[in-house]
C-alpha positions in Angstrom: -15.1 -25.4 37.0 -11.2 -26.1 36.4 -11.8 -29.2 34.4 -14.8 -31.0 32.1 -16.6 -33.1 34.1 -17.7 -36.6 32.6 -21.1 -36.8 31.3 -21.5 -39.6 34.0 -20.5 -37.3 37.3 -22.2 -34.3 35.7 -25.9 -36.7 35.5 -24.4 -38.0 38.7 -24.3 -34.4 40.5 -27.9 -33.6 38.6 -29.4 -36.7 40.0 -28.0 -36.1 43.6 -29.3 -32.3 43.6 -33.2 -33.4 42.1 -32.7 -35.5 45.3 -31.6 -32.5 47.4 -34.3 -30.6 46.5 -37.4 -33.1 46.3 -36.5 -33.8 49.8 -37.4 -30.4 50.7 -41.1 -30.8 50.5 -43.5 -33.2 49.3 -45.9 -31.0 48.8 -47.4 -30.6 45.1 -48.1 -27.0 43.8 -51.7 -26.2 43.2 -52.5 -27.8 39.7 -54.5 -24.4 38.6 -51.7 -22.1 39.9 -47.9 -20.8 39.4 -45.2 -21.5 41.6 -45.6 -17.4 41.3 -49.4 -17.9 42.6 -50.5 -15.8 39.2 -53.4 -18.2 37.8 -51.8 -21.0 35.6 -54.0 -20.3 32.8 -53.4 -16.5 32.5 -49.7 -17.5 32.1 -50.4 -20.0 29.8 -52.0 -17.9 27.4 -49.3 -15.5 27.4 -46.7 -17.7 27.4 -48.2 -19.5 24.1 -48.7 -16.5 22.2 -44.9 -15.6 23.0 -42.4 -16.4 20.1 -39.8 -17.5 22.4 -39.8 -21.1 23.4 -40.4 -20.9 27.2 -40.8 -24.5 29.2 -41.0 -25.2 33.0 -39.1 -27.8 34.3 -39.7 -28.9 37.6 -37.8 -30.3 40.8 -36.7 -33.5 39.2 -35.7 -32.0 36.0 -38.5 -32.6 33.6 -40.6 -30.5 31.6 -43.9 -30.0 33.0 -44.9 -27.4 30.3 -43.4 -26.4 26.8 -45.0 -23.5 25.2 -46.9 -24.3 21.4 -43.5 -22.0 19.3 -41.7 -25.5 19.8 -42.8 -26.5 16.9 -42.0 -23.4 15.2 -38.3 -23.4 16.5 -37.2 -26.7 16.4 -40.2 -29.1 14.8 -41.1 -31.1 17.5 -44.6 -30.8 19.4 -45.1 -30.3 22.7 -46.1 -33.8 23.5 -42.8 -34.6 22.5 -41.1 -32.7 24.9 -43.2 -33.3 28.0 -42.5 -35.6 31.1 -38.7 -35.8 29.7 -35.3 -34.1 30.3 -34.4 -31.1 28.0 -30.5 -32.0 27.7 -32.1 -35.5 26.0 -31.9 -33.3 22.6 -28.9 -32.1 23.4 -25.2 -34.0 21.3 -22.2 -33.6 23.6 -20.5 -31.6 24.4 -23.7 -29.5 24.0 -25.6 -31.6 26.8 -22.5 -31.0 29.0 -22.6 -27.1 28.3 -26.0 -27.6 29.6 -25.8 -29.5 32.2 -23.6 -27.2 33.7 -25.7 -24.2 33.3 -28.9 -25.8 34.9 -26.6 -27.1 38.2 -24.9 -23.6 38.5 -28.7 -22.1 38.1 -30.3 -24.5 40.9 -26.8 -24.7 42.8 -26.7 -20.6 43.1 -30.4 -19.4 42.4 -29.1 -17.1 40.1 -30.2 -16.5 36.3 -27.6 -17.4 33.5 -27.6 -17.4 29.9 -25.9 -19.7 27.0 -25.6 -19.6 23.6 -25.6 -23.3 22.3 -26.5 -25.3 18.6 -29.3 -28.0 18.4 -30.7 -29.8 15.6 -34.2 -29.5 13.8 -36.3 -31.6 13.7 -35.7 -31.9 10.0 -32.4 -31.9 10.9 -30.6 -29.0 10.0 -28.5 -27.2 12.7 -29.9 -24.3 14.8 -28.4 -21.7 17.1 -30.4 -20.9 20.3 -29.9 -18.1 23.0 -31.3 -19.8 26.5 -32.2 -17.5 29.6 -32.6 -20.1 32.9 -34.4 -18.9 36.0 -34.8 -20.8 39.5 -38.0 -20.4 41.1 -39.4 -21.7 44.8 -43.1 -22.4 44.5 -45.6 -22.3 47.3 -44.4 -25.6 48.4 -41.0 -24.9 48.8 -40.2 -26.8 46.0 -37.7 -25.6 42.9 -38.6 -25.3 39.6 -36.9 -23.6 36.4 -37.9 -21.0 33.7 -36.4 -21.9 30.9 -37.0 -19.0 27.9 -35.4 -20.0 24.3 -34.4 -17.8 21.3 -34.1 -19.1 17.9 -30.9 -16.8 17.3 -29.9 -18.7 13.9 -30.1 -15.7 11.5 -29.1 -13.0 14.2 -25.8 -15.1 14.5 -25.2 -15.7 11.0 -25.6 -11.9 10.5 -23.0 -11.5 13.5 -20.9 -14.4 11.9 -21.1 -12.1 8.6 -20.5 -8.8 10.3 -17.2 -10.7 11.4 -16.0 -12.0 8.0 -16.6 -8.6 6.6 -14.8 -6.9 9.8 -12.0 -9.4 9.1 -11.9 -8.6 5.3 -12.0 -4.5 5.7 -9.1 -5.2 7.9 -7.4 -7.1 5.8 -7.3 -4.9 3.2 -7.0 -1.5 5.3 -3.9 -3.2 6.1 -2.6 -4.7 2.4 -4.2 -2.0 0.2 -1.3 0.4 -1.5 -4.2 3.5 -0.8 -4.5 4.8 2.5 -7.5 4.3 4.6 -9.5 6.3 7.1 -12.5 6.6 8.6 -14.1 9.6 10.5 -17.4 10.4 12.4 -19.6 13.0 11.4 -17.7 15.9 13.5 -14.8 14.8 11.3 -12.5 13.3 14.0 -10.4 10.6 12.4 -11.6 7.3 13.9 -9.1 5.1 12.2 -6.4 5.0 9.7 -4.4 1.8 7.9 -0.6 1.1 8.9 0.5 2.3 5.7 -0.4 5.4 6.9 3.3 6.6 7.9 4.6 4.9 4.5 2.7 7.5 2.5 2.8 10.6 4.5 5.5 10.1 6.7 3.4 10.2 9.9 2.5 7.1 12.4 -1.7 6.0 12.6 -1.2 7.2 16.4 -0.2 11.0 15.6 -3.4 10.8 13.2 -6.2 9.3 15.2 -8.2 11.4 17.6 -7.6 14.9 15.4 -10.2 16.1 13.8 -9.8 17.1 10.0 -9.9 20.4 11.0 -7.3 20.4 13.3 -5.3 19.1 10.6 -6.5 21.2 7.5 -5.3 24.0 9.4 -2.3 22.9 10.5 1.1 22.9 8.6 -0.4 19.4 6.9 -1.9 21.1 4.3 -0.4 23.0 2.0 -2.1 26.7 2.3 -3.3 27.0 -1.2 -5.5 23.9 -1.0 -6.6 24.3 3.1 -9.9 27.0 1.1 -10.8 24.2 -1.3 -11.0 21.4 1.7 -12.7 23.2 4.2 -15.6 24.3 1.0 -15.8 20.6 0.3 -16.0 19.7 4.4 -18.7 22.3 5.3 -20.7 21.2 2.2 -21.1 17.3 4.0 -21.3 14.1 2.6 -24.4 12.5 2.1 -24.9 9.4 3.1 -25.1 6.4 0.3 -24.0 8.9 -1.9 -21.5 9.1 -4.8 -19.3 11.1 -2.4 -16.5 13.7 -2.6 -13.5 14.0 -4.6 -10.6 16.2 -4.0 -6.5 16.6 -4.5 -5.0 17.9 -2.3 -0.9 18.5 -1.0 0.2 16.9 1.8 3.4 18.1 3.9 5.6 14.4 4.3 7.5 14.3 7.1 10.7 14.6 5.9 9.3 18.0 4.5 8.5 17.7 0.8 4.8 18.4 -0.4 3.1 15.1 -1.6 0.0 15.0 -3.8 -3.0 13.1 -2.4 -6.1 11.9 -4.3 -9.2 11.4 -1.9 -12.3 9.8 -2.0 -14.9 10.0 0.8 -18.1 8.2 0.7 -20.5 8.4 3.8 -22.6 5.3 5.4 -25.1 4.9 7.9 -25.8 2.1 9.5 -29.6 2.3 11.0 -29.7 4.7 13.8 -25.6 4.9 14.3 -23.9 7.7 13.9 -22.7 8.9 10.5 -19.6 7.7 9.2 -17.3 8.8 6.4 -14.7 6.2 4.7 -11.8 8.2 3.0 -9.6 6.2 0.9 -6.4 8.3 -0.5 -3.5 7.9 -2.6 -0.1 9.0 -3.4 -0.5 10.8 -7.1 2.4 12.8 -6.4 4.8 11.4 -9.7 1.1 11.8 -11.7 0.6 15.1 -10.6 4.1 16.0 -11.6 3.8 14.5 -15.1 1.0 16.3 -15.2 2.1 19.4 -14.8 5.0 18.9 -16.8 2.8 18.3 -19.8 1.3 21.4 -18.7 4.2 23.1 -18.9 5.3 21.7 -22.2 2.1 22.6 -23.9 2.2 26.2 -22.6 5.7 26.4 -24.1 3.9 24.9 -27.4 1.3 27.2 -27.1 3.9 30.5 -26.7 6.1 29.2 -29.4 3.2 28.8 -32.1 2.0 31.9 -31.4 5.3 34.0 -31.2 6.5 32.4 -34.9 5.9 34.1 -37.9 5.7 30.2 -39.8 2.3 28.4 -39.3 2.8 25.5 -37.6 0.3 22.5 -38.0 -0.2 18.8 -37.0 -2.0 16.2 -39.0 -2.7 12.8 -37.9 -2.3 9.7 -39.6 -5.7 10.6 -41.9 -4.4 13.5 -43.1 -7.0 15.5 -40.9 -5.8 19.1 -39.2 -5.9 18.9 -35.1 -4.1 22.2 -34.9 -3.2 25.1 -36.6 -1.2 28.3 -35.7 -2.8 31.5 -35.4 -0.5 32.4 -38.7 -2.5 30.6 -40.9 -5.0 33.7 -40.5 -1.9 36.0 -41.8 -1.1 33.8 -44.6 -4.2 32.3 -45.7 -6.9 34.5 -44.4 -8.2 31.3 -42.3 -9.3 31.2 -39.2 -7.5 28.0 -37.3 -10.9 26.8 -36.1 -12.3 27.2 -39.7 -9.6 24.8 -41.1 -9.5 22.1 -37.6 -11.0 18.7 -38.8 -10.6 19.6 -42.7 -7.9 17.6 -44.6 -5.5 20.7 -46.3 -5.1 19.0 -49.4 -8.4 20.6 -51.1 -6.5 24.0 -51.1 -3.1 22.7 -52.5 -3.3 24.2 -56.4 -3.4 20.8 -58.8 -0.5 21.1 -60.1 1.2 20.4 -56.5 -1.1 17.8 -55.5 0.5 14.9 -56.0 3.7 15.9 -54.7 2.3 17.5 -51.5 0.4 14.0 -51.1 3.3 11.6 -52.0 5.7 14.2 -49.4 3.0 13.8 -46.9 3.3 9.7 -46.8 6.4 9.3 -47.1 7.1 11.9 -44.1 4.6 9.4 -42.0 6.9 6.8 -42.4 10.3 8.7 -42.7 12.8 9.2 -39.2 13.3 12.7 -38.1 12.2 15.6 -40.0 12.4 16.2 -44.0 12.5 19.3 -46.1 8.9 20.2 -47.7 9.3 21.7 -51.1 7.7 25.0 -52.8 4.1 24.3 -53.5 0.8 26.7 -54.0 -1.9 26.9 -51.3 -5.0 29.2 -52.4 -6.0 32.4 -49.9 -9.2 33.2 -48.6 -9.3 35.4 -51.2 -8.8 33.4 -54.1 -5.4 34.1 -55.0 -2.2 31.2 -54.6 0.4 31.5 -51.8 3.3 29.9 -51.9 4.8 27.7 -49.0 7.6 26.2 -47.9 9.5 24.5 -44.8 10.0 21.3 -43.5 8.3 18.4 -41.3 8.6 15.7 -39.0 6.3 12.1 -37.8 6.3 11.4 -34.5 4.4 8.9 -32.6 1.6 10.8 -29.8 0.9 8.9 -26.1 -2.3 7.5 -27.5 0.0 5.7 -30.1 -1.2 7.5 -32.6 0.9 9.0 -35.3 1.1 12.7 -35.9 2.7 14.7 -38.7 4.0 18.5 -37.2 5.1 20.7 -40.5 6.1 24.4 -39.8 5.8 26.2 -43.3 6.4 29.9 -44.2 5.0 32.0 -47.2 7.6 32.3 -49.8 5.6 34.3 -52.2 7.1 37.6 -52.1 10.6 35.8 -52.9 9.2 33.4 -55.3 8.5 36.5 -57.2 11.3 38.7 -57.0 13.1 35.5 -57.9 11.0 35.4 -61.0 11.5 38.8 -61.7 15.1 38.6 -61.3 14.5 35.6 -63.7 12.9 37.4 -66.5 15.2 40.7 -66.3 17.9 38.6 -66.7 16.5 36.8 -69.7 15.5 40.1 -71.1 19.0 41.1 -70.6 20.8 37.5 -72.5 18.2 38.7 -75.5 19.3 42.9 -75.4 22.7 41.8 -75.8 22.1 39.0 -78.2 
């Protein structure tokens, strides 16, 4: 229909058509048969065991039978419903909707279905799915099937389904990561908008490629195409904590960009496998990253190469690193000093100003000179050290004390003995 009808042409147009078709016969069907000549009771029984609502309306439009599940559905009992119209416990425009649907299925003798709300009994609000079917009995009169779902909790789930639909959407196409899904044969279903923003190519040139196609095309970058296609061929299993990899991506405008992926497989009862892949640009991490790297091999090289033992204290005074040197000086291992504050092998005498040195280089700016002071071997015996120092503050916030210090014994004594034959000399000629 073009346009809504009124309520009064639609009951107008019902009342004209239950005239239409009682005029056809006057005949009654057999009380203890169907208009489909099966035995009424047989049909009865099955029909009140069913958990569908199923009623028979006949010529005029009024229920003639209501199966027991009423109750169940929507509260009322049977008695309430028989001898009156259906579309009574209907609220417009829902008796309209229906209306409509019982005229088109008398009008054309053809089955249709709606989807409509009603209210309990108790009077809470229902959804129900309603299948209408004409019938001619043996008299030639109409009647209607009328078979009733309660679909409340099926639509709700669909109403849910929705909202969750709507909200992965919404952030597929807000989040900052990009998103993808695949099927099990790794063919890239979908892929969020931000898609060409992060890798420089459009969702279209994406979708319908299959990660293969893709892992061994110029996409990846060939020294990580091994690790991907290990981690592909080993699955994802479903529900699981998934798969992690990094990965370099060529952009389109030719650079290679860092990616961080996640994938983490679902199931949804008998569907297909799917895999949701969310991925981001670590690209400026993965460069710091290897900077630091970079730097600490430098460290590393330059602590090794020097002939000073370099160490680094933190703010307690405790050794996190030590040369390999300090084995050539001292006759320590590094791991056998790492952890131990070196203070215990400073000779007593030097204690207090390798302690007082110490603090005040914590709190000093830029490095200081650390004087001459005795540190005992490995074998007993005392070294002396020198060198200087510096406090600097670590990324954890921390602050960390580096001194580089060289033995200085061999020159402490030939100074000495320079000292002493020059004093024997002042005494010769005196």
């Amino acid at each position: 229909m073009d346009d809504w009808k009124t309520k009064a042409e639609l009951i107008e147009e019902l009342n004209t058509l239950r005239a239409r078709v009682a005029s056809l016969s006057a005949e009654k069907t057999p009380a203890d048969t169907t208009p489909f000549g099966a035995p009424r009771s047989g049909v009865r029984d099955f029909l009140e065991t069913s958990r569908a609502v199923v009623s028979e309306l006949d010529e005029e439009g009024r229920i003639v039978f209501v199966s027991p599940t009423v109750t169940d559905v929507l509260g009322y009992s049977t008695e309430d419903f028989l001898g009156n119209s259906p579309f009574d416990w209907f609220d417009d425009p829902a008796r309209i909707s229906a209306l409509e649907q019982y005229l088109t299925t008398m009008r054309a003798g053809i089955t249709t279905r709606s989807v409509f709300q009603a209210q309990h009994k108790q009077g809470h609000d229902i959804w129900l799915e309603s299948v209408t079917t004409p019938f001619q009995g043996e008299d030639g009169r109409l009647r209607t099937i009328i078979v009733t779902h309660d679909i409340t909790q099926l639509k709700a789930a669909g109403d849910e389904l929705r909202r969750s639909e709507d909200r992965y959407r919404a952030i597929a196409e807000n989040a900052s990561d990009l998103i993808a899904e695949i099927d099990e044969e790794g063919r890239i279903l979908f892929v969020s908008a931000n898609c060409e923003a992060i890798v420089g190519h459009s969702p279209e040139a994406l979708m319908g490629q299959t990660l293969w196609e893709i892992g061994g095309s110029v996409y990846i970058h060939p020294d990580d195409q091994r690790p991907i296609a290990a981690a592909l061929d080993g699955g994802i299993p479903a529900d699981g904590e998934g798969r992690e990899l990094e990965f370099r991506y060529r952009h389109h405008d030719g650079s290679w960009r860092s990616l961080h992926a996640k994938g983490q497989a679902y199931r949804r009862g008998d569907a297909p496998l799917r895999i949701v892949v969310v991925a981001r640009d670590i690209t400026e991490k993965a460069r710091a990253q290897q900077e630091v790297r970079d730097s600490e091999e430098r460290y590393r090289v330059l602590a090794e190469a020097s002939q000073d033992m370099i160490s680094e204290l933190d703010s307690e005074g405790r050794l996190i690193y030590h040369s390999p040197t300090v084995f050539d000086v001292l006759g320590f291992r590094p791991e056998d000093v790492s952890g131990t504050t070196p203070f215990g092998l400073v000779h007593p005498e030097d204690i207090e100003q390798v302690t007082n040195g110490f603090l005040s280089g914590m709190e000093a700016i830029g490095p200081r000179e650390i004087p001459p002071y005795r540190v005992r071997h490995r074998d007993g015996s005392w070294r002396w050290v020198e060198g200087s120092g510096v406090a600097y503050r670590a990324g954890d916030g921390e602050m960390r004390f580096v001194a580089v210090t060289r033995d200085v014994t061999e020159s402490r004594r030939a100074a000495q003995k320079r000292q002493e034959l020059e004093e024997r000399m002042r005494r010769a000629q005196k």
